[in-house]
C-alpha positions as CSV (number, residue, x, y, z in Angstrom):
1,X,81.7,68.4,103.4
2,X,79.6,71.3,102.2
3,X,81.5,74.7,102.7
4,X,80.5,77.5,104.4
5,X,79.4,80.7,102.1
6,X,81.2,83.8,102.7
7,X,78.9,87.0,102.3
8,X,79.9,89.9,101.2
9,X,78.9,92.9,103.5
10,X,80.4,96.5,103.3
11,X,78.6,99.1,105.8
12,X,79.9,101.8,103.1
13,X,78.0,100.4,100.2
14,X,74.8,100.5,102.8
15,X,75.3,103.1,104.0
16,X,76.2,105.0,100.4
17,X,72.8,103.7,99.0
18,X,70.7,105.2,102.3
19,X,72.0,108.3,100.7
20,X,70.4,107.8,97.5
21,X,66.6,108.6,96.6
22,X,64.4,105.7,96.3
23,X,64.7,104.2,93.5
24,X,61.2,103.3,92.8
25,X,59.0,106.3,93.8
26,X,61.8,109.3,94.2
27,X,61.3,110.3,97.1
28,X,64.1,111.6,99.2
29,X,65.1,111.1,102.8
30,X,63.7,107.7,103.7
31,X,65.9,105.4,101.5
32,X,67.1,101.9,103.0
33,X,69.2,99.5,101.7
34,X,66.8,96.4,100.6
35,X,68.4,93.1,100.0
36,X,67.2,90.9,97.1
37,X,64.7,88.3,98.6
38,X,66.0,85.9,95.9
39,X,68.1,82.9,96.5
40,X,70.1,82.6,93.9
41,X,71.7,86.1,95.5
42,X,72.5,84.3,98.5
43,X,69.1,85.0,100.2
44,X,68.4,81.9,103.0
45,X,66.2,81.8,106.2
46,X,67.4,84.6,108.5
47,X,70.5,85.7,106.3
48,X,70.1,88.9,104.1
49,X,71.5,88.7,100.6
50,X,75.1,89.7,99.4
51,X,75.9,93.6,100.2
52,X,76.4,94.0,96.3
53,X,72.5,92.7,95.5
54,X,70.8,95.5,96.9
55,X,68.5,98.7,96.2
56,X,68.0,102.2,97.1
57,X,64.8,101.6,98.2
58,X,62.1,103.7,100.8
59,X,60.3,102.8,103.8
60,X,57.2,102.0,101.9
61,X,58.9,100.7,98.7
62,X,60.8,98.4,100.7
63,X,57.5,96.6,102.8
64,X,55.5,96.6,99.7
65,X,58.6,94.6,98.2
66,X,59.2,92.4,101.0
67,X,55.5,91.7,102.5
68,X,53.0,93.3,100.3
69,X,50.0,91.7,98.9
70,X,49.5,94.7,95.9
71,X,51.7,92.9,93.6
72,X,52.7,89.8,92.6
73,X,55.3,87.8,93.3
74,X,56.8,88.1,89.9
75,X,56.1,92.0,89.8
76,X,57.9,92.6,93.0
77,X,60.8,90.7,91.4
78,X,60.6,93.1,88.7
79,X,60.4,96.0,90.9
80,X,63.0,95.3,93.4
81,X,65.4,94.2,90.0
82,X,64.5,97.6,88.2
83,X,65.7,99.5,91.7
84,X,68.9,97.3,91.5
85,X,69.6,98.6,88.6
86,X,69.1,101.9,89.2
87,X,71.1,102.0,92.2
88,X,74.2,100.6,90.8
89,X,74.3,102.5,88.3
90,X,73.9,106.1,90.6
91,X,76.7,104.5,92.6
92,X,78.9,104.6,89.3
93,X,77.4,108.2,88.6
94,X,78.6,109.1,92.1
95,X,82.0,107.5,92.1
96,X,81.4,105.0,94.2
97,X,82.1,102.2,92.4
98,X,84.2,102.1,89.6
99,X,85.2,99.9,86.5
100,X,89.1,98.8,87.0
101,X,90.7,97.3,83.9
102,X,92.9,94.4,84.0
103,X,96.5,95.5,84.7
């Protein structure tokens, strides 16, 4: 019997990353959450990614990520990995997330 996965989703984390600026372009204001289209985060038909694999990404960022035909598949990986990146580590700048050593 194949289990069920369990995502993780926090409305926090989204919503703490809306605040952020885009994290492709800079610009401030119209930043969503965007989910990683990849499987291996735990992208399938009609279920978003994991909470934790996501970017600070804008409006128009965010459709040239997900259904744009201006890059290529491999550079919109790139793109939407570089945001990731970016974004998790402003959420450590900000104190949103923080390292915890082993008791």
């Amino acid at each position: 019997m194949i289990s069920k996965t369990e995502y993780y989703r926090s409305e926090p984390l989204r919503r703490a990353v809306a605040t952020l600026p885009c994290q492709h372009c800079g610009i401030e204001g119209r930043t969503q959450a965007s989910h990683s289209n990849q499987s291996r985060d735990g992208k399938g038909k009609s279920i978003k990614a994991h909470d934790y694999r996501i970017a600070a990404l804008c409006v128009k960022c965010h459709s040239e990520i997900d259904q744009g035909s201006k890059l290529s598949r491999d550079e919109r990986i790139r793109m939407w990995e570089d945001a990731h990146r970016r974004t998790i580590g402003k959420l450590f700048e900000q104190g949103f997330l923080e390292v915890r050593s082993p008791l």
